[in-house]
C-alpha positions as CSV (number, residue, x, y, z in Angstrom):
1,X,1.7,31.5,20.6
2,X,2.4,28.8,18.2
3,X,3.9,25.1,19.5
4,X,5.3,22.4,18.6
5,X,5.0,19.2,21.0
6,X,4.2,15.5,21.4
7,X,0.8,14.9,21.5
8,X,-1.2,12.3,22.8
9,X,-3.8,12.9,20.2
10,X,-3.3,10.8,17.7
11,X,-6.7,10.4,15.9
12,X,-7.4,14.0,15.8
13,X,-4.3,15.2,15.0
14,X,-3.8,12.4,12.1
15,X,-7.4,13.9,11.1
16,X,-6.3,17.5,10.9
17,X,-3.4,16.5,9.5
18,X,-4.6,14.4,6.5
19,X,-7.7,17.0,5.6
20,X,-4.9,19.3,5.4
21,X,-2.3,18.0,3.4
22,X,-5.5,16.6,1.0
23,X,-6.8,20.2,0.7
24,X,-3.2,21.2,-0.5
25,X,-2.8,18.4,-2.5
26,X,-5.9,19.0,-4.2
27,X,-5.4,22.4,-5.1
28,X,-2.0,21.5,-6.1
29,X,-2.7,18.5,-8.4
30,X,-6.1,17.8,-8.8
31,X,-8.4,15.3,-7.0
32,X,-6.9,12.2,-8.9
33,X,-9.6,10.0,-8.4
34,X,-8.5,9.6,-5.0
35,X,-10.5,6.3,-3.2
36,X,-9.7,3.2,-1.1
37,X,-9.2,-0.3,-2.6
38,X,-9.8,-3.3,-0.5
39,X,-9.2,-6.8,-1.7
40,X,-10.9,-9.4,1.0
41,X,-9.6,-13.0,1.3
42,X,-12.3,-15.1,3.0
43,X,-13.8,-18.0,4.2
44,X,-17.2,-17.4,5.1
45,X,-17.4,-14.5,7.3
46,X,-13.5,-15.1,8.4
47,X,-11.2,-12.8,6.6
48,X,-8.0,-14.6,6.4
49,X,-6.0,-12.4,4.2
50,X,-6.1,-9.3,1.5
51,X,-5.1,-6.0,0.6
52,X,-5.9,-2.4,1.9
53,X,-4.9,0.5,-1.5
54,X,-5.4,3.4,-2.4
55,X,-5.6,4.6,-6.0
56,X,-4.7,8.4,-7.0
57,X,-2.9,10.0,-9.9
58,X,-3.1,6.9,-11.7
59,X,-1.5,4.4,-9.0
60,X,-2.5,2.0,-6.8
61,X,-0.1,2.6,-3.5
62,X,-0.4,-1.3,-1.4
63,X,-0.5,0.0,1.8
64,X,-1.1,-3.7,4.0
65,X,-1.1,-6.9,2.2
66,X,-1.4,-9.8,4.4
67,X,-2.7,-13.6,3.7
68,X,-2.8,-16.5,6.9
69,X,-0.4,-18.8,7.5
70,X,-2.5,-21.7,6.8
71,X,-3.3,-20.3,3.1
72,X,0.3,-19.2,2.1
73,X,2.0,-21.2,-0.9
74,X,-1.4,-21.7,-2.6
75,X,-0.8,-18.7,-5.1
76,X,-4.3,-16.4,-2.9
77,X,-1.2,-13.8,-2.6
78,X,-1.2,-13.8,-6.4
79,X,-5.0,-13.5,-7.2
80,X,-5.2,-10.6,-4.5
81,X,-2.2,-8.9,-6.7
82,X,-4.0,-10.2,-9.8
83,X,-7.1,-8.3,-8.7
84,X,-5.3,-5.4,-7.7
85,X,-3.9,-4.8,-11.3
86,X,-7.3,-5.7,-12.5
87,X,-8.5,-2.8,-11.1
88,X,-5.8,-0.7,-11.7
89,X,-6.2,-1.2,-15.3
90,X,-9.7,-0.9,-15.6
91,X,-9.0,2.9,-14.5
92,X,-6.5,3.4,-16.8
93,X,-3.7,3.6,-14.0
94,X,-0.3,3.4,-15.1
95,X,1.5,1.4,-12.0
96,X,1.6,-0.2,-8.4
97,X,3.9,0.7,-5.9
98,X,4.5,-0.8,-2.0
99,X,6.9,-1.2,1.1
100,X,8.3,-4.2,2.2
101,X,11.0,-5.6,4.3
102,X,13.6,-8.1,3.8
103,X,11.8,-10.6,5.9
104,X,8.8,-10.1,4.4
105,X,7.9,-10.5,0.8
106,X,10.2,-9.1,-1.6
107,X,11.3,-12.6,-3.6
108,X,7.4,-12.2,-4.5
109,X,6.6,-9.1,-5.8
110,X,9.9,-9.2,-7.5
111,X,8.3,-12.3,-9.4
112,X,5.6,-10.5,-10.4
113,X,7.8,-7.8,-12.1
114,X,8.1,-5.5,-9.4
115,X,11.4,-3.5,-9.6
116,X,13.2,-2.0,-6.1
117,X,13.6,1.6,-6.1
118,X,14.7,2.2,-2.9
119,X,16.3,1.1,-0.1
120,X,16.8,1.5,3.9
121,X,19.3,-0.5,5.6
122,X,19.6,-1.0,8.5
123,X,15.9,-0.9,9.3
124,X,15.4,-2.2,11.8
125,X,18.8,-3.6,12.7
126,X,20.1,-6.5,10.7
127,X,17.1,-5.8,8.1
128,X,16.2,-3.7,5.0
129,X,13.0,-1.3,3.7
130,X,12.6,-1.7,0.4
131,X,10.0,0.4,-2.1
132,X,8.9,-1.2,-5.3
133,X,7.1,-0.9,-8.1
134,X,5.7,-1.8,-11.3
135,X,4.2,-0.2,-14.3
136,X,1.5,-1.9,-15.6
């Protein structure tokens, strides 16, 4: 008998889960060149900032973007973006596309050309989700 529940699982059920929905995406749309992107801020062997992608189907989807305290304002938020886009072009892909939250960074993708195309609010209380993007 088939059920649905909580389950503690997490890592094998996020497992089955993704080879799943990838299998059906695949035979649905193609592979799209489907592969991680990581952009590494560092000093020495510290990593003090960068970026965790993915690129399919022509887009780069910024799933983390973080950079230290101490380095923020110094424009390393920018050349991770920069290489980002870098990339993204050098495969011929058509855009970039992210979360944020209204405490977080929007005022700077928006600089860099980034247009909202969705929102959520309130989430959390008090705040908004926003989704961007930005055609390259």
């Amino acid at each position: 008998m088939v059920s649905v529940q909580l389950d503690p699982n997490h890592d094998e059920v996020t497992k089955a889960v993704r080879e799943g929905l990838v299998a059906y995406n695949k035979a649905e749309a193609g592979d799209g060149n489907w592969h991680p992107v990581t952009i590494s801020v560092r000093d020495g062997d510290a990593i003090l900032g960068g970026a965790v992608a993915r690129f399919f189907h022509g887009w780069i989807y910024v799933d983390l973007l973080w950079i230290s305290e101490e380095l923020r304002g110094q424009d390393i938020g920018s050349r991770v973006m920069d290489e980002l886009e870098a990339y993204a072009r050098s495969l011929g892909g058509r855009g970039i596309h992210l979360t944020t939250y209204s405490w977080q960074a929007r005022p700077f993708y928006e600089k860099r050309g980034f247009r909202v195309f969705g929102e959520i609010s309130p989430y959390p209380e008090g705040h908004s989700c926003y989704w961007l993007s930005k055609t390259l």
